[in-house]
C-alpha positions as CSV (number, residue, x, y, z in Angstrom):
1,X,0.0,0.0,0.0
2,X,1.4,3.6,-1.1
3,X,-0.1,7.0,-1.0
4,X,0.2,8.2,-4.5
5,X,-1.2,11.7,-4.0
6,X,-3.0,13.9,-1.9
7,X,-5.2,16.4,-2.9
8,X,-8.0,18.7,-1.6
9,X,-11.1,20.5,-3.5
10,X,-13.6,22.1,-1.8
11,X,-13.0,21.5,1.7
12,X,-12.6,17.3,1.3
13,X,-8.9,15.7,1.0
14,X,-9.0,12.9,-0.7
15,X,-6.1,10.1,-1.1
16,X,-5.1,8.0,-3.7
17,X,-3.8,5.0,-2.8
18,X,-2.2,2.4,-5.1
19,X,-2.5,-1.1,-3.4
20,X,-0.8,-3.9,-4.8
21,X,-0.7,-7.8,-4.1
22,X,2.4,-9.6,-5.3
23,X,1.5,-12.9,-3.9
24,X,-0.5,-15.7,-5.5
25,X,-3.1,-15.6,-2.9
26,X,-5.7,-12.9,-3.3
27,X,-6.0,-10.4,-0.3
28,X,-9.9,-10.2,0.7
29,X,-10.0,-6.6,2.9
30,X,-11.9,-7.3,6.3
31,X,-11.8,-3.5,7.2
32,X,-10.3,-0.4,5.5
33,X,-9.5,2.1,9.1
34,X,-8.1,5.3,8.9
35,X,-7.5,7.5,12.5
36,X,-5.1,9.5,14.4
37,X,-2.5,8.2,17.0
38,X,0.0,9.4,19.3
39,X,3.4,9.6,17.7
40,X,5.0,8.2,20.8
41,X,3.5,6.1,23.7
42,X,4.9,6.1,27.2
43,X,4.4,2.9,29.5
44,X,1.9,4.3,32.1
45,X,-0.1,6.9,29.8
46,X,-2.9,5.5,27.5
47,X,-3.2,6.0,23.8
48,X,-5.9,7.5,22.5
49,X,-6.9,7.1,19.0
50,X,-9.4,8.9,17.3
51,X,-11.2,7.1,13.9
52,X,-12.2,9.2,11.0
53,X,-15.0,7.8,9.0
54,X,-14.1,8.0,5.0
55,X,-17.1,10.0,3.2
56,X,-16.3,8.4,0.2
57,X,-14.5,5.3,-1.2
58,X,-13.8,5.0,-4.8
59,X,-12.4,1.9,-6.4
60,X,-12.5,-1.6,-5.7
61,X,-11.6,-2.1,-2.0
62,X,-12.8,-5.7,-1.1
63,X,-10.8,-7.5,-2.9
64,X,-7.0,-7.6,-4.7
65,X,-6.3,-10.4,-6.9
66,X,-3.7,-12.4,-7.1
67,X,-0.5,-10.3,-8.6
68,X,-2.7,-7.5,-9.6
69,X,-2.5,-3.8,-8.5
70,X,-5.7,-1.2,-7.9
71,X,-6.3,1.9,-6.7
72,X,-8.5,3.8,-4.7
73,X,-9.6,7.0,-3.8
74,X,-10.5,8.2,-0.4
75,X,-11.9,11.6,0.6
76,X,-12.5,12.6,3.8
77,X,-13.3,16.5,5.6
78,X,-10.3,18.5,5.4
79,X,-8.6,18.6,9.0
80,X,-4.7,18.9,10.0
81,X,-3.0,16.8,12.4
82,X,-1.3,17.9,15.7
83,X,2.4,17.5,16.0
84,X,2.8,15.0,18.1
85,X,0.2,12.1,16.0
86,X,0.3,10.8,12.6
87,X,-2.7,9.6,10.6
88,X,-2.7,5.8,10.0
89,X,-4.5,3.8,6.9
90,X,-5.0,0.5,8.4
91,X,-5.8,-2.7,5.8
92,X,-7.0,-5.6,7.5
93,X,-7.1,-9.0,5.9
94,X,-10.1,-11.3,6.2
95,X,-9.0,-15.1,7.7
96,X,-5.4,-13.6,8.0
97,X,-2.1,-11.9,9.4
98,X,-1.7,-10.0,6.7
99,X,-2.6,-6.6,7.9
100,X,-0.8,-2.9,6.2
101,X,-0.3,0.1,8.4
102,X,0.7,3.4,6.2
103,X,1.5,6.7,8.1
104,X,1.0,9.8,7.0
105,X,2.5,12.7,8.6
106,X,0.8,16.3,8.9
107,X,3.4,17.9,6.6
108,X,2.0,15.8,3.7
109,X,-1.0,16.8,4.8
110,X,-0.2,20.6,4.4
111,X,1.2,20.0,1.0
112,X,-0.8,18.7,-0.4
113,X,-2.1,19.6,-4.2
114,X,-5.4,21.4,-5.3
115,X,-7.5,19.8,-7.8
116,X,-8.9,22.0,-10.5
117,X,-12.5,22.5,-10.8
118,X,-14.3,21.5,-14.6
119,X,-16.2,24.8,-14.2
């Protein structure tokens, strides 16, 4: 899994992300998650993480093939990160161990790219 590109338009970011399956078993997605943790996590303090609901998914997302690539598009509100937590795309694998954390940093965030409007 790999962010491709960020981009915001009219007050929603959205992410493209290319995910890709090099394995001959085909990777069913239990649960797409996306939410903001704590950078760093000390023994006696809890970690709090807060889950953003996508408002949109575009592309297929239940399924990669076998040796096949896809991408997908995710937009969410816009919203910037505090300095200390990262935002997290979590893919979880149905009936498996196979489960992809990506991390995405607020400064990505920041820079990300506009999309043009067709008007």
């Amino acid at each position: 899994m790999a962010v491709q590109g960020i981009y915001l338009h009219e007050d929603m970011l959205y992410f493209q992300l290319k995910l890709k399956n090099n394995t001959a078993i085909s990777y069913d997605v239990q649960q797409l998650r996306i939410f903001i943790r704590d950078r760093k996590k000390s023994k006696r303090t809890a970690s709090q993480e807060l889950e953003m609901q996508p408002f949109y998914i575009a592309g297929p997302a239940k399924r990669i093939s076998a040796n096949a690539e896809q991408n997908v598009t995710i937009s969410l509100p816009k919203f910037t990160i505090p300095d200390k937590k990262y935002l997290v795309v979590q893919l979880m694998e149905q009936n498996g161990g196979r489960h992809l954390n990506l991390k995405i940093a607020n400064r990505r965030l920041v820079k990300s790219g506009r999309l043009l409007s067709n008007q």
